[in-house]
KOLTI-396883 format. One line per 3 residues: number of its first residue (from 1); their letters; for each residue z, x, y of N, C-alpha, C. Coordinates in steps of 0.05 Angstrom, whole numbers, plus 5000, padded with zeros to 4 digits. Example, Ala and Ser with C-alpha at 12.3 -4.5 7.8 and 13.67 -1.06 7.14 Angstrom:
! residues 2
1> as> 5156:5264:4886:5156:5246:4910:5156:5264:4934 | 5142:5257:4955:5143:5273:4979:5157:5258:5001
***
This chain:
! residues 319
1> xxx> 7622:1879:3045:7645:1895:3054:7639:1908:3081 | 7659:1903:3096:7649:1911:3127:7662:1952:3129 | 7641:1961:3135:7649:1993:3134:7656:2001:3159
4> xxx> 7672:2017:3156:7686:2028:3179:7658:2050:3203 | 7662:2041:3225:7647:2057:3247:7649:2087:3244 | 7619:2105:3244:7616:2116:3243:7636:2148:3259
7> xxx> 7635:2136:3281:7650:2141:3299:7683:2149:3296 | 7693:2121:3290:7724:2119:3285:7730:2148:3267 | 7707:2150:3247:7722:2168:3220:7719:2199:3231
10> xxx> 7704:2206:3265:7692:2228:3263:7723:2244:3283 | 7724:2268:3278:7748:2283:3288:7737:2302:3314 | 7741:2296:3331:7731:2309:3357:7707:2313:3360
13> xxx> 7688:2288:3355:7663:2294:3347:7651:2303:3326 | 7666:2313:3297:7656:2319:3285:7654:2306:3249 | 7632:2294:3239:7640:2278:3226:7639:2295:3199
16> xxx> 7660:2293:3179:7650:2301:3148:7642:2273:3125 | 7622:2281:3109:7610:2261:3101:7633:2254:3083 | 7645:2271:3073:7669:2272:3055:7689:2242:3057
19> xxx> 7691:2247:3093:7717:2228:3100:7702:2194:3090 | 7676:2197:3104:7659:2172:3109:7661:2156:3077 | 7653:2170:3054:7653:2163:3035:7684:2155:3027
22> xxx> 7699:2164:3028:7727:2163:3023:7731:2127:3038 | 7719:2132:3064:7723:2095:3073:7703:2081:3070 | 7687:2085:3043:7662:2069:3032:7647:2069:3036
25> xxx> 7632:2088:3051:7606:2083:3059:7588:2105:3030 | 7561:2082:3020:7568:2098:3000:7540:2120:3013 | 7543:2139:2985:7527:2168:2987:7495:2157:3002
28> xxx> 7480:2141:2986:7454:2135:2993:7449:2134:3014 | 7470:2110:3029:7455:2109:3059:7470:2116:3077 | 7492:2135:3063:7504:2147:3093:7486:2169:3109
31> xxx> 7465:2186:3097:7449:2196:3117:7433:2181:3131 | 7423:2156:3127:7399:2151:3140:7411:2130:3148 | 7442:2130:3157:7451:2122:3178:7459:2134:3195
34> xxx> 7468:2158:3188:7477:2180:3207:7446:2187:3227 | 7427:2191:3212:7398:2191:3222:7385:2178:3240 | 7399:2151:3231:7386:2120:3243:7406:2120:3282
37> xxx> 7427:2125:3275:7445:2130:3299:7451:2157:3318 | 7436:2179:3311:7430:2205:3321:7442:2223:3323 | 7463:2217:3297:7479:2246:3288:7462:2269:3286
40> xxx> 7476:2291:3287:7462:2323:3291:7466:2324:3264 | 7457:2341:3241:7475:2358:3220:7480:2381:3229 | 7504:2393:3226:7514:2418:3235:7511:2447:3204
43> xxx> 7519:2426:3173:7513:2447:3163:7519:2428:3141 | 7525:2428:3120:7521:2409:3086:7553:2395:3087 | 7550:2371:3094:7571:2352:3101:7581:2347:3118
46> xxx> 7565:2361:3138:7579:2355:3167:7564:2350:3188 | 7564:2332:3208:7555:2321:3227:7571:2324:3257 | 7548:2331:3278:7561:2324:3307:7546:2292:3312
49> xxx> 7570:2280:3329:7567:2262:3334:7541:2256:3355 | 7523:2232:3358:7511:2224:3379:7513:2234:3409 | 7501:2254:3421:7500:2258:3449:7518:2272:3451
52> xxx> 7534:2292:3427:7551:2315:3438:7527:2336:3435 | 7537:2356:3450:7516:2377:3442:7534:2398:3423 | 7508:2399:3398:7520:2423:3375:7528:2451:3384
55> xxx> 7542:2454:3397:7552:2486:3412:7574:2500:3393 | 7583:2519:3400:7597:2539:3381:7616:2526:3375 | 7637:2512:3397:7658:2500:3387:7659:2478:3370
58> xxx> 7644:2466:3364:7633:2441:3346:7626:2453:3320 | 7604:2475:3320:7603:2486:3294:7624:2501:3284 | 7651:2509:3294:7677:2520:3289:7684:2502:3277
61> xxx> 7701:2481:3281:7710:2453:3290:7692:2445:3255 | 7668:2438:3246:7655:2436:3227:7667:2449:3201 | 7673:2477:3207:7679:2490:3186:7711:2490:3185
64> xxx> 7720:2482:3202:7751:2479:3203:7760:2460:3193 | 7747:2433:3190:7751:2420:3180:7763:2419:3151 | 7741:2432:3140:7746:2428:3103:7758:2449:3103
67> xxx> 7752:2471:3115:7775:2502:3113:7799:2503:3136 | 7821:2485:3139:7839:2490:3161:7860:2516:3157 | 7857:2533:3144:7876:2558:3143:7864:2581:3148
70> xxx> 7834:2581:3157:7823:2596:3169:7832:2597:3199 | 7819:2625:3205:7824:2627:3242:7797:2643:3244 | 7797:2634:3271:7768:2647:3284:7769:2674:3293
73> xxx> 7758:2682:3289:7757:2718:3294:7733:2730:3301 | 7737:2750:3300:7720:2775:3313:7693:2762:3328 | 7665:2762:3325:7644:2754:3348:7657:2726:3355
76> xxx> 7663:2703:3338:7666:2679:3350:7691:2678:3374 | 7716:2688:3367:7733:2683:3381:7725:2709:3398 | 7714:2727:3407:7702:2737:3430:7691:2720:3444
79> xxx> 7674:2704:3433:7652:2687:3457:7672:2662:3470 | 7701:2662:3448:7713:2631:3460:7731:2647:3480 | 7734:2672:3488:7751:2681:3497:7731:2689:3528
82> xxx> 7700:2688:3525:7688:2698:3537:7688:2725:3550 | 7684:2742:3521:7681:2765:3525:7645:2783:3523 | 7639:2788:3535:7612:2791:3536:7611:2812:3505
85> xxx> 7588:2813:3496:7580:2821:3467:7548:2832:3471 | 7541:2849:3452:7500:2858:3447:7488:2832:3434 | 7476:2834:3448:7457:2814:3427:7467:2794:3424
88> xxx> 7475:2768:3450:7489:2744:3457:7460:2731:3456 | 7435:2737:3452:7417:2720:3454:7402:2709:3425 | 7427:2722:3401:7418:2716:3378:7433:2702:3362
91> xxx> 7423:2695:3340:7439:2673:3329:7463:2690:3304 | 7490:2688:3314:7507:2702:3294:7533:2690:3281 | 7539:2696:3255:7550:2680:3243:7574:2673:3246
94> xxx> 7579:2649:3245:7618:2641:3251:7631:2658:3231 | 7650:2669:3237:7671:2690:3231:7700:2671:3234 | 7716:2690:3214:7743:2670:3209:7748:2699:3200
97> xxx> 7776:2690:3202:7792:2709:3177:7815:2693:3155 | 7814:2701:3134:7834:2686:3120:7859:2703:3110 | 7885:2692:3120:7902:2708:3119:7919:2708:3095
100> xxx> 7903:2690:3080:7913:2679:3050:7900:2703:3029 | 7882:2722:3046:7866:2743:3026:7854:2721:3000 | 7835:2697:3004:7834:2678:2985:7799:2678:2983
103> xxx> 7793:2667:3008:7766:2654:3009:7748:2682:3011 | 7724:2687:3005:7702:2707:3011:7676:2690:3016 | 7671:2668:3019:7651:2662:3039:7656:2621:3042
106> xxx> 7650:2611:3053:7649:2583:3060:7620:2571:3056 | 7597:2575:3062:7576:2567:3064:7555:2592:3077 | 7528:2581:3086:7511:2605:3099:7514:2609:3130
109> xxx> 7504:2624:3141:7525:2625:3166:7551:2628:3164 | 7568:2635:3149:7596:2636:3153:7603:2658:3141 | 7622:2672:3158:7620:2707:3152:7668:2704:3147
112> xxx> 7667:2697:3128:7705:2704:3127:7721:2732:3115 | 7728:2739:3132:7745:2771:3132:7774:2757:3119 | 7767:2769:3097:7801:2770:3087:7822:2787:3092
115> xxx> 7846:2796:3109:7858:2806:3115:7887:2793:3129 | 7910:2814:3124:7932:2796:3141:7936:2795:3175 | 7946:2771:3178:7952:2762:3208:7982:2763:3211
118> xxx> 7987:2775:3234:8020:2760:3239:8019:2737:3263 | 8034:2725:3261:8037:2702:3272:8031:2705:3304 | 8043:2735:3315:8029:2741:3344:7999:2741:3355
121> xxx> 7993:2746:3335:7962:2750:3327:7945:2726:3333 | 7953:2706:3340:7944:2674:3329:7946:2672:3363 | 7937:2653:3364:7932:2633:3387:7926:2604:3387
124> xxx> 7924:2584:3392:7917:2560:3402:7905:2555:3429 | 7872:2556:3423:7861:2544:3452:7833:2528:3440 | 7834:2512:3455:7810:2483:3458:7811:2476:3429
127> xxx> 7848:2470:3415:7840:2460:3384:7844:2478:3359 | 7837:2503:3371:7832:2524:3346:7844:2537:3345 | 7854:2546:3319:7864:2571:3324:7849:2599:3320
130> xxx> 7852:2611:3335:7842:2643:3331:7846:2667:3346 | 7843:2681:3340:7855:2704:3340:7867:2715:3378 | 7877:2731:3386:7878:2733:3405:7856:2748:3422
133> xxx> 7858:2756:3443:7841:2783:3456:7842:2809:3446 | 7870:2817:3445:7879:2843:3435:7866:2846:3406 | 7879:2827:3392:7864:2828:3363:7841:2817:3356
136> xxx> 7826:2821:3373:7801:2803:3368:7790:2830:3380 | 7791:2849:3390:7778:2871:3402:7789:2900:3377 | 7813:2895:3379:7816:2913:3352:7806:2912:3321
139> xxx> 7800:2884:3314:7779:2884:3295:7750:2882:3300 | 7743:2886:3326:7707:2890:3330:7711:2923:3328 | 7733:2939:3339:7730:2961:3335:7724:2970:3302
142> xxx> 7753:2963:3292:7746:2966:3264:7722:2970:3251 | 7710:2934:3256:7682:2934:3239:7655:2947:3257 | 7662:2950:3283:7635:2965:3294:7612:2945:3297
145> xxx> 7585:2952:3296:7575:2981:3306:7592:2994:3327 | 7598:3020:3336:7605:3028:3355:7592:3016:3397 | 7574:3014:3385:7564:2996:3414:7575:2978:3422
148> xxx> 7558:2956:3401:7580:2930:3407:7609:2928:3410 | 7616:2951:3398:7651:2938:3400:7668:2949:3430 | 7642:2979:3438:7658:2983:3462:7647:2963:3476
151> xxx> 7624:2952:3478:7614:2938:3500:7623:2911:3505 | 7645:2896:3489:7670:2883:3485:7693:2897:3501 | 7697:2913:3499:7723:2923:3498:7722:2918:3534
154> xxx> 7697:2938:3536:7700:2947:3563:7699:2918:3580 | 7682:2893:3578:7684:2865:3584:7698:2854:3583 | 7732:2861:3565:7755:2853:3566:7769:2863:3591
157> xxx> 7770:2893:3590:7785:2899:3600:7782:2902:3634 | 7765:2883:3646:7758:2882:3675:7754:2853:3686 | 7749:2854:3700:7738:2828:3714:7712:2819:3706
160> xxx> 7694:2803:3705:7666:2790:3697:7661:2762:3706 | 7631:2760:3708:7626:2733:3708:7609:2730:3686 | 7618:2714:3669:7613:2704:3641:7597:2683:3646
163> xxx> 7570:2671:3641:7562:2646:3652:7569:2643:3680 | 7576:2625:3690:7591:2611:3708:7607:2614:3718 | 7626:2626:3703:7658:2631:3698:7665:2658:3704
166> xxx> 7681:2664:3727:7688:2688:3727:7725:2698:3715 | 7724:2712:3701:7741:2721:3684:7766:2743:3685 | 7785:2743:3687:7803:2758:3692:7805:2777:3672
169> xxx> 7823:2802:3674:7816:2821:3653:7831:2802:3624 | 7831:2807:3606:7841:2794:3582:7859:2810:3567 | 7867:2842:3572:7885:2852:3548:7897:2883:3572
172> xxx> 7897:2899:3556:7903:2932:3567:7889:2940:3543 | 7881:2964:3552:7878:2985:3539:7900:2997:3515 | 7925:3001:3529:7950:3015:3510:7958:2982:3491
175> xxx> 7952:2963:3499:7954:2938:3483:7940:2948:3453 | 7906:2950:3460:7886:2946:3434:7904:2966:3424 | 7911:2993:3430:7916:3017:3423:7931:3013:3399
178> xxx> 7955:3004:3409:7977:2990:3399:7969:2975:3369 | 7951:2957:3377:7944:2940:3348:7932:2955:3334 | 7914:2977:3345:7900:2990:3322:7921:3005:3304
181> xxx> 7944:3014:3317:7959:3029:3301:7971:3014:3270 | 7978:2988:3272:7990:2966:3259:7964:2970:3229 | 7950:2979:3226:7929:2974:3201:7920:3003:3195
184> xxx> 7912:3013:3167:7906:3042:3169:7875:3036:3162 | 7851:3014:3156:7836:3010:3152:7813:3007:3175 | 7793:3032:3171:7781:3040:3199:7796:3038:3224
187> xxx> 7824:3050:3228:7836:3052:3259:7825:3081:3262 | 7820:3102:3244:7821:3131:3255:7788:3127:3277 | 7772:3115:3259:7744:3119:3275:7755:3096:3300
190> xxx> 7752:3076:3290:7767:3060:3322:7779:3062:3340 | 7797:3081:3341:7818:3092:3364:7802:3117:3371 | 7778:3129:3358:7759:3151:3374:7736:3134:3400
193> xxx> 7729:3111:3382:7715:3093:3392:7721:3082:3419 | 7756:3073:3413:7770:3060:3445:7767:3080:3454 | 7767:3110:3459:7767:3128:3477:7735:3125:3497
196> xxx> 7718:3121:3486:7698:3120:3493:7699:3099:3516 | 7713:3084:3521:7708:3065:3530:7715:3055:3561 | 7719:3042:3585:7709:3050:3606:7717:3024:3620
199> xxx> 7733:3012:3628:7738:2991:3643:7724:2990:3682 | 7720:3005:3686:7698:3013:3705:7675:2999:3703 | 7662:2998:3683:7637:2986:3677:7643:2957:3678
202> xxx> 7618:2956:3696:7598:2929:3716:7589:2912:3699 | 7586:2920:3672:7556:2904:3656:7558:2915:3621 | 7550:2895:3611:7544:2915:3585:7521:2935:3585
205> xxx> 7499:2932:3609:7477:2943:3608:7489:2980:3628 | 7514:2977:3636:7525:3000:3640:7538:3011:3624 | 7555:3006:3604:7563:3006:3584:7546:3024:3567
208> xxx> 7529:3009:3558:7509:3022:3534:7491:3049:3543 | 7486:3043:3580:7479:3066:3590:7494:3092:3589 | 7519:3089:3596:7536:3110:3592:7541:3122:3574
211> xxx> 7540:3104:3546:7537:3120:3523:7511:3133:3511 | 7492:3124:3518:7463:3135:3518:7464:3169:3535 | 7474:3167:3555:7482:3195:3567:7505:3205:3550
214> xxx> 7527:3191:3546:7549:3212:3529:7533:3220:3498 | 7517:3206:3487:7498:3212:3469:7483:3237:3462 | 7471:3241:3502:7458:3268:3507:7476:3291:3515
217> xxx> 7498:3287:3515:7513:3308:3522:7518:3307:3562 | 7516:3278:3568:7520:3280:3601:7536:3259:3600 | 7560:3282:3633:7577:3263:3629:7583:3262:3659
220> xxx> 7575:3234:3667:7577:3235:3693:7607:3215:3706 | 7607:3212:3729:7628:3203:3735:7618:3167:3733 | 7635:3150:3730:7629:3121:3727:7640:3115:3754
223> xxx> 7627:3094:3767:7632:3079:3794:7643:3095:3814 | 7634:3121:3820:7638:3131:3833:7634:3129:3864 | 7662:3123:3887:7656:3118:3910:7649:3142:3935
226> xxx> 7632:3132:3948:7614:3143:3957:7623:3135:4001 | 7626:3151:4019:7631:3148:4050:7597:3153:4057 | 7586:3134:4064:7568:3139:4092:7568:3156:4114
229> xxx> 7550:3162:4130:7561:3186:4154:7575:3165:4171 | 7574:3135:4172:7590:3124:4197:7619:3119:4182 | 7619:3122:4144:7650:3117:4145:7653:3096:4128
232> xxx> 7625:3084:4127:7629:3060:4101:7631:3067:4072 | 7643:3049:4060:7653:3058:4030:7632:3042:4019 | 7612:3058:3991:7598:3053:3973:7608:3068:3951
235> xxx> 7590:3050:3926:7604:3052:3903:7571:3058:3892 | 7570:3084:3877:7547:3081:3847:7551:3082:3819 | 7542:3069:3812:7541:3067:3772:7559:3093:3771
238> xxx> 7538:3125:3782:7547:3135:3761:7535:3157:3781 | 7544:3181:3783:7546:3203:3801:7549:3229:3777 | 7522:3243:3787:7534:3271:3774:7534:3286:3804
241> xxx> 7561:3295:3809:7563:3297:3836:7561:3324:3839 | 7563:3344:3815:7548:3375:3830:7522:3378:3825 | 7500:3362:3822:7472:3358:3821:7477:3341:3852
244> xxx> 7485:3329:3848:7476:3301:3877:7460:3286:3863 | 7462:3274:3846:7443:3253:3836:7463:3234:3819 | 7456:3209:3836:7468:3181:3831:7448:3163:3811
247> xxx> 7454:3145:3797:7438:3131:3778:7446:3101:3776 | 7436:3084:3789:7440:3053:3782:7427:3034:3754 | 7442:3018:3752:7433:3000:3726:7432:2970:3744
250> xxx> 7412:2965:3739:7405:2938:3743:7406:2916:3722 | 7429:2904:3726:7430:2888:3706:7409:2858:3708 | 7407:2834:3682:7388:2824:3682:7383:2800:3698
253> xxx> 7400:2792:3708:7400:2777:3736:7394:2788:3760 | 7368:2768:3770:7357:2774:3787:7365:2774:3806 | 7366:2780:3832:7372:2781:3862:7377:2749:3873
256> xxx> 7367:2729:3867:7367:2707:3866:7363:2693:3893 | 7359:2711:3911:7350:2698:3946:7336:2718:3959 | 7331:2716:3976:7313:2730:3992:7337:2750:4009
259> xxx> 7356:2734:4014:7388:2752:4013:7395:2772:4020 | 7398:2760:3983:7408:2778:3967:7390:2811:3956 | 7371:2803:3956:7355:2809:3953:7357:2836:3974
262> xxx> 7351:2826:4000:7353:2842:4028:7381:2867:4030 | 7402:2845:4016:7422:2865:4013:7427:2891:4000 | 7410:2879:3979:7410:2899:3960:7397:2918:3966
265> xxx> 7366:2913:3980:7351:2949:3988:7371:2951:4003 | 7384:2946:4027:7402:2953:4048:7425:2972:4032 | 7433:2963:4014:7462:2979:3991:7444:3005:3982
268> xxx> 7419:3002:3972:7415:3034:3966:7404:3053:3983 | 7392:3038:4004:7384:3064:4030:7409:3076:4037 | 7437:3059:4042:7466:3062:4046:7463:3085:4029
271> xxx> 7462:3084:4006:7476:3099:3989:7459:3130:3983 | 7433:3130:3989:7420:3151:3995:7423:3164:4017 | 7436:3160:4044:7446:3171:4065:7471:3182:4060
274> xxx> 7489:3176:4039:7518:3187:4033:7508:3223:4035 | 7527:3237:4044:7515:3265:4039:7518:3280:4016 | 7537:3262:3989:7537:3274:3955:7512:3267:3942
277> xxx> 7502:3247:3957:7469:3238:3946:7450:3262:3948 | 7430:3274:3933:7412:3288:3942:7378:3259:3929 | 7393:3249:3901:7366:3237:3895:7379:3205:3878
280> xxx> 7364:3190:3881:7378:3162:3871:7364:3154:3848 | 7368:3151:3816:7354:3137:3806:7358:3111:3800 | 7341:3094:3788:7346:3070:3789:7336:3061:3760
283> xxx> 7358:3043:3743:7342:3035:3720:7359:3009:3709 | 7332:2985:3693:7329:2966:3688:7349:2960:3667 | 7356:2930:3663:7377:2927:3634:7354:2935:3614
286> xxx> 7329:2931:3621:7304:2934:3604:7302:2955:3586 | 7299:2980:3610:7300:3005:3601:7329:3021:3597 | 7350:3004:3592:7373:3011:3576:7374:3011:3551
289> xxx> 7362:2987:3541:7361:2966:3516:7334:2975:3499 | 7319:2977:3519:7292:2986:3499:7283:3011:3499 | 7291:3020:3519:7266:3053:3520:7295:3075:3533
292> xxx> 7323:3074:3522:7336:3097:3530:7323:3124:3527 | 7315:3128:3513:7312:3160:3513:7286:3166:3537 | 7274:3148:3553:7259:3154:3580:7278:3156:3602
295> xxx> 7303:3139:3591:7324:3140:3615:7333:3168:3615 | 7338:3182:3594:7351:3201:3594:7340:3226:3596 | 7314:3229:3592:7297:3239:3607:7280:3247:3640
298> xxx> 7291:3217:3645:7288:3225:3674:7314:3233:3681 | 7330:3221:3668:7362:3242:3684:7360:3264:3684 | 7350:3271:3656:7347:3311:3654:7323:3323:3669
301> xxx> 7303:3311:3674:7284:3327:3692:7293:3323:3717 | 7309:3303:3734:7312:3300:3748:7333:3328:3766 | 7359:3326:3744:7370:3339:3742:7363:3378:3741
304> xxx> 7346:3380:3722:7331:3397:3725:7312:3409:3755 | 7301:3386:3764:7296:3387:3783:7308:3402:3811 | 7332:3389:3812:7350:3391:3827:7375:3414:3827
307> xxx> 7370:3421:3804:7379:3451:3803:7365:3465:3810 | 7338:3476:3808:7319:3493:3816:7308:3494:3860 | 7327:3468:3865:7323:3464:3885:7335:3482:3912
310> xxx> 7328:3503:3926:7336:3518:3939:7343:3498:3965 | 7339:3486:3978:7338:3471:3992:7374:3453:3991 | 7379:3451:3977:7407:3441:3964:7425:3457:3988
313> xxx> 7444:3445:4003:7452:3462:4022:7482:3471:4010 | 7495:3468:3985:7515:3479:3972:7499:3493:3955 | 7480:3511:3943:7467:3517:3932:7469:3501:3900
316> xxx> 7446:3513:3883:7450:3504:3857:7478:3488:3838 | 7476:3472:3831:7503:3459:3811:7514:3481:3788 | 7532:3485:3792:7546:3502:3772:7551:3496:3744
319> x> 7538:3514:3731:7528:3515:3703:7553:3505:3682
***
């Protein structure tokens, strides 16, 4: 009996063993043909095809298959939406929501939120359906942590370069606002949460900094612009401007030329000549992520510092 190509039976690359058997190929040697021809396994009955690479949308696409009344939600449909997220360098589980309130889990790796959708809510892109921006940020609020979900929010609501890709803002603010109101399940902490949040911010590694200071009780100004004595306009992270002390975050991309590089000392001597400058600090995505409370430390001695400073030609910062 001649069996149908492996290939033919597979759906955008993605094969279920399910179908294969259905067109005879029987159980025994359908793996160690799938094996023999250099199928991936993606997860228990499902295969990427030869020379695709197993990426998020493929392992969506896997689980969509046997579950098509699912939608993609919260971390997944952030990353298809390319919304920056914490901890993008780890491995996290495909998320769905089922609006049937039916399914509570699919397999390992697969995280399904039962809850209702309205049909606005939905989208269609590259195949899938899932959730939109708006509601795809109003349920990271919901479920939190509080970090992650502002540090979404605020990557929505601005410009970015995502990978390669640079990104337009994706929602409003009074938009998420809006959706949060539509559900009474965690909106009260979530709409405290959107407040926190900061479309200003450059980076997630600004982001998380800012709340590391709102944490300590400092609250400085975000992207605060800054005149040179000849007149040029500069911009810093973050200005506590009756101290005079500015604070940059270096995010984790490097300078990448000799340049760029050049430019960059050139942008902060600029910005130490501004006359709201008295002192500049400077800090790593490193020491955002790993060692905040040294960041915030040097802000306060710094700060400290600089109050005690007679020399200050507006005198001391007002208490």
């Amino acid at each position: 009996m001649e069996r149908t190509d492996l290939r033919a039976l597979a759906d955008r690359g993605v094969l279920l063993t399910s179908r294969a058997v259905e067109a005879g190929w029987p159980r025994r040697s359908l793996t160690r043909a799938l094996r023999a021809e250099g199928w991936t396994r993606l997860r228990q009955g499902a295969w990427a095809e030869p020379g695709r690479d197993p990426d998020l949308l493929t392992h969506l696409r896997a689980v969509l298959l046997r579950e098509p009344r699912l939608i993609v939600s919260h971390g997944s449909a952030a990353a298809l939406w390319r919304i920056e997220m914490l901890g993008g360098g780890r491995k996290a589980p495909l998320e769905f929501i089922d609006p049937q309130l039916v399914l509570r889990g699919v397999s390992d790796g697969v995280r399904v939120h039962r809850m209702p959708l309205s049909t606005r809510d939905v989208v269609e892109r590259q195949g899938l359906r899932l959730t939109n921006p708006t509601r795809t940020l109003a349920d990271l609020l919901r479920r939190g942590p509080r970090d992650e979900a502002i540090v979404s929010v605020d990557s929505a609501l601005t410009y970015r370069r995502v990978g390669r890709v640079r990104r337009a803002p994706l929602t409003r603010y009074d938009e998420i606002e809006a959706a949060l109101e539509t559900t009474l399940q965690g909106s009260a902490r979530a709409r405290n949460w959107l407040r926190l949040t900061d479309p200003l911010a450059g980076s997630p590694a600004e982001t998380v900094a800012r709340l590391r200071m709102y944490d300590a009780d400092l609250h400085p100004e975000s992207q605060a612009e800054l005149r040179t004595p000849d007149g040029s306009r500069r911009v810093v992270d973050f200005l506590f401007r009756a101290a005079g002390l500015g604070v940059e975050i270096e995010g984790y991309a490097y300078h990448g030329t000799r340049d760029a590089h050049r430019r960059d000392v050139a942008r902060f001597n600029q910005i130490l000549r501004c006359p709201e400058i008295r002192s500049l600090l400077r800090f790593s995505a490193e020491d955002v992520f790993q060692c905040p409370e040294h960041m915030v430390e040097e802000i306060r001695a710094t700060l400290a510092a600089l109050a005690g400073d007679s020399l200050w030609p507006w005198g001391p910062p007002a208490s």
